[in-house]
C-alpha positions as CSV (number, residue, x, y, z in Angstrom):
1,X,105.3,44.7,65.6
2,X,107.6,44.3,68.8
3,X,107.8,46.7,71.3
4,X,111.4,48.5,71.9
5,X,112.3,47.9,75.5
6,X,112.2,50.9,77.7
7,X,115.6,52.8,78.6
8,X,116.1,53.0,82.1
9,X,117.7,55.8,83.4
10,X,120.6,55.4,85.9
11,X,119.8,57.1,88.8
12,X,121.9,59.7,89.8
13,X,122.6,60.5,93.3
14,X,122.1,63.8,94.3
15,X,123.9,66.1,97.5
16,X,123.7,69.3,98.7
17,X,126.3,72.2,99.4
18,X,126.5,72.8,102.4
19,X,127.4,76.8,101.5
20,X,124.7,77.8,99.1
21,X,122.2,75.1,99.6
22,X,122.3,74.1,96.0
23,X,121.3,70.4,95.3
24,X,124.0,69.1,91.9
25,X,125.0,65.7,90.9
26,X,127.2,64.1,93.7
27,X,130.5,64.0,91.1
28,X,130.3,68.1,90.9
29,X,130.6,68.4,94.5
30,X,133.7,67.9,96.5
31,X,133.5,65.9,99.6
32,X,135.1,66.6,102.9
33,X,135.0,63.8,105.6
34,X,135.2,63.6,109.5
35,X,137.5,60.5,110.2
36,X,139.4,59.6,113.5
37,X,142.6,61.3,112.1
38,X,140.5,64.7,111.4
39,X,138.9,66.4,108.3
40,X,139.9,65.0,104.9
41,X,138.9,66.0,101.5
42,X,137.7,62.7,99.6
43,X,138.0,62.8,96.2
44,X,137.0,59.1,95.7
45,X,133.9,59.8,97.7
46,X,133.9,56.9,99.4
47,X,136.3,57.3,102.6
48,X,134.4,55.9,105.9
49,X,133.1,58.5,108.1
50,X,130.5,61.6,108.1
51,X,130.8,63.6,105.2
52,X,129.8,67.0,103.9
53,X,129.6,68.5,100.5
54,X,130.7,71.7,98.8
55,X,130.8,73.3,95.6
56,X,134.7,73.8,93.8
57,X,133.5,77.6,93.4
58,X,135.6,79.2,96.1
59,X,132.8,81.4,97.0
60,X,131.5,77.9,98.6
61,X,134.3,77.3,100.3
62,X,134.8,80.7,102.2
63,X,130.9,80.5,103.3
64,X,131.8,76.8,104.2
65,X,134.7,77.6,106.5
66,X,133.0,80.2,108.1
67,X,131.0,77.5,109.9
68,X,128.4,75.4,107.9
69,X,130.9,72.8,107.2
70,X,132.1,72.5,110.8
71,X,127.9,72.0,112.1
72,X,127.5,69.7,108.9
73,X,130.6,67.8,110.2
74,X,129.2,67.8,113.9
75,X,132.8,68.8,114.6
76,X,135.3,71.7,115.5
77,X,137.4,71.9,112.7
78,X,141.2,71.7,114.1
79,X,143.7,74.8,113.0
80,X,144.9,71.6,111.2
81,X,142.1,70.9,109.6
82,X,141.1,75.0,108.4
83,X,145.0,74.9,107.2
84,X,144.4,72.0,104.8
85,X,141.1,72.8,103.7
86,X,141.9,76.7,103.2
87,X,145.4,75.2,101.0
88,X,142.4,73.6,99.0
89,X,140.2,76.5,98.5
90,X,143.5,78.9,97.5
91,X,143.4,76.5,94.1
92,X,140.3,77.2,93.2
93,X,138.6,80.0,91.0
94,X,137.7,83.2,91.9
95,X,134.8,83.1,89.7
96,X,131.5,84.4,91.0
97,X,128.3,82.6,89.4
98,X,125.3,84.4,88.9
99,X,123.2,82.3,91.6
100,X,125.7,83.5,94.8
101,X,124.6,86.2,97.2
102,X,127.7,88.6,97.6
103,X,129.5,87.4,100.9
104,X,129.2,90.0,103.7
């Protein structure tokens, strides 16, 4: 009798938002990046420079502009930067998930 080989699992890298603190598969997060031209939203996750992550809930995204992505960032956002990011978060759902703390 032979032995089946073991399946490996692929590993799956994980990230954290930088809003609710909730750790998800890196491809459910959106990733905004600090490059030499200013913030940039990365869809292909690969773009050089620091990055940050958040949910696509806009709840996230509110609590993110507010100022945890700018200190995750190490950078002032720009009224550049907040215009494109807050164009962003306007196409995003309003839904609330059971998890969030109402925002204050």
């Amino acid at each position: 009798m032979t032995k089946k080989p073991a399946q490996h699992m692929k590993h799956v890298p994980q990230r954290t938002c930088v809003a609710c603190r909730e750790v998800l598969p890196k491809r459910q997060m959106v990733r905004i990046v600090r490059t030499t031209e200013g913030v940039r939203i990365d869809p292909t996750g690969k773009l050089a420079g620091r990055g940050a992550y958040l949910h696509d809930r806009r709840e996230c995204w509110v609590r993110g502009l507010r100022g945890a992505l700018a200190n995750a960032l190490k950078a002032e956002l720009t009224a550049e930067d907040r215009a494109q990011l807050e164009n962003f978060m306007n196409t995003l759902p309003h839904d609330q998930p059971d998890h969030a703390e109402p925002i204050k």
